[in-house]
N, C-alpha and C positions, 0 to 999 in steps of 0.2 A: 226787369224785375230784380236784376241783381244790387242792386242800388239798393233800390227797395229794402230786399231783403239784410244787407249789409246795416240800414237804420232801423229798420221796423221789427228784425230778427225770422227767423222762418214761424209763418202761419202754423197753428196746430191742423192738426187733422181735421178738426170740426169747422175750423176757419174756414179751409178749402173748399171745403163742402159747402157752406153756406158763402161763398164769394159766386160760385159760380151753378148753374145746373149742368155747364157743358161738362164739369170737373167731373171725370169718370174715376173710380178705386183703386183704376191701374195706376194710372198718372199719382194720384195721392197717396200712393202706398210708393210710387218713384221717386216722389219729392220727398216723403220721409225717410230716406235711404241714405239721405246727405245726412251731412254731422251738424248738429243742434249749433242753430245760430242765435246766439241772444238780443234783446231787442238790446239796443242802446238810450242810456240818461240820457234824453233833450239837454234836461242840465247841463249836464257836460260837456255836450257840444254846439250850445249858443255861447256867441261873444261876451267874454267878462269885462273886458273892455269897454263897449259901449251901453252894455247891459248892467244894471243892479242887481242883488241876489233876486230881488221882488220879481223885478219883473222878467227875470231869467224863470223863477222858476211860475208864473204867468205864463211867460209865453212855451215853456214845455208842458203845461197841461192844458193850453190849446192846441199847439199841435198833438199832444197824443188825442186830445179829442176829434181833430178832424183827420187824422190819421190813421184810422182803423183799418183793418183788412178787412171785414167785411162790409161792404158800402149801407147797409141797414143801422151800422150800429154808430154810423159819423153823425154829428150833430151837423147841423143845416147854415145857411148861409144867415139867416136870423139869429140862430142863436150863440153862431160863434162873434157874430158884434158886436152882442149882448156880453159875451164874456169880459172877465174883470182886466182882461189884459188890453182890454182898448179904454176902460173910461177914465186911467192917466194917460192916454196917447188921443187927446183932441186934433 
């Protein structure tokens, strides 16, 4: 999870709670004890190199779409091929 949390930035409160039912108050009131982690720009850390601005910034709001901490709120495997970052990548 530290990976994780190193790209994605630390879950709010409400996150945690809605990621899991086994997340008990203690634990979530422990994980917010740590110092605020900010999520990081995709931008910024997709290839400029083989990437265009477009579809750099394409494929950072597909990943932040299927990269949510709470699993309810990822879009589906339908409709992330649906997304505009695949119909230049036949």
């Amino acid at each position: 999870m530290i990976e994780q949390v190193a790209v994605l930035g630390l879950p709010t409160k409400d996150q945690l709670q809605r990621m899991s039912t086994q997340m008990t108050k203690d634990t979530i009131n422990l994980v917010h004890k740590l110092d605020e982690i900010p999520k990081k720009d995709f931008k910024l850390i997709l290839p400029k190199e083989t990437m265009s601005s477009k579809e750099r910034e394409q494929a950072a709001d597909l990943l932040d779409q299927l990269l949510k901490w709470v699993p309810s709120e990822r879009i589906d495997c339908e409709q992330a091929l649906r997304h505009d970052f695949f119909k230049g990548h036949h």
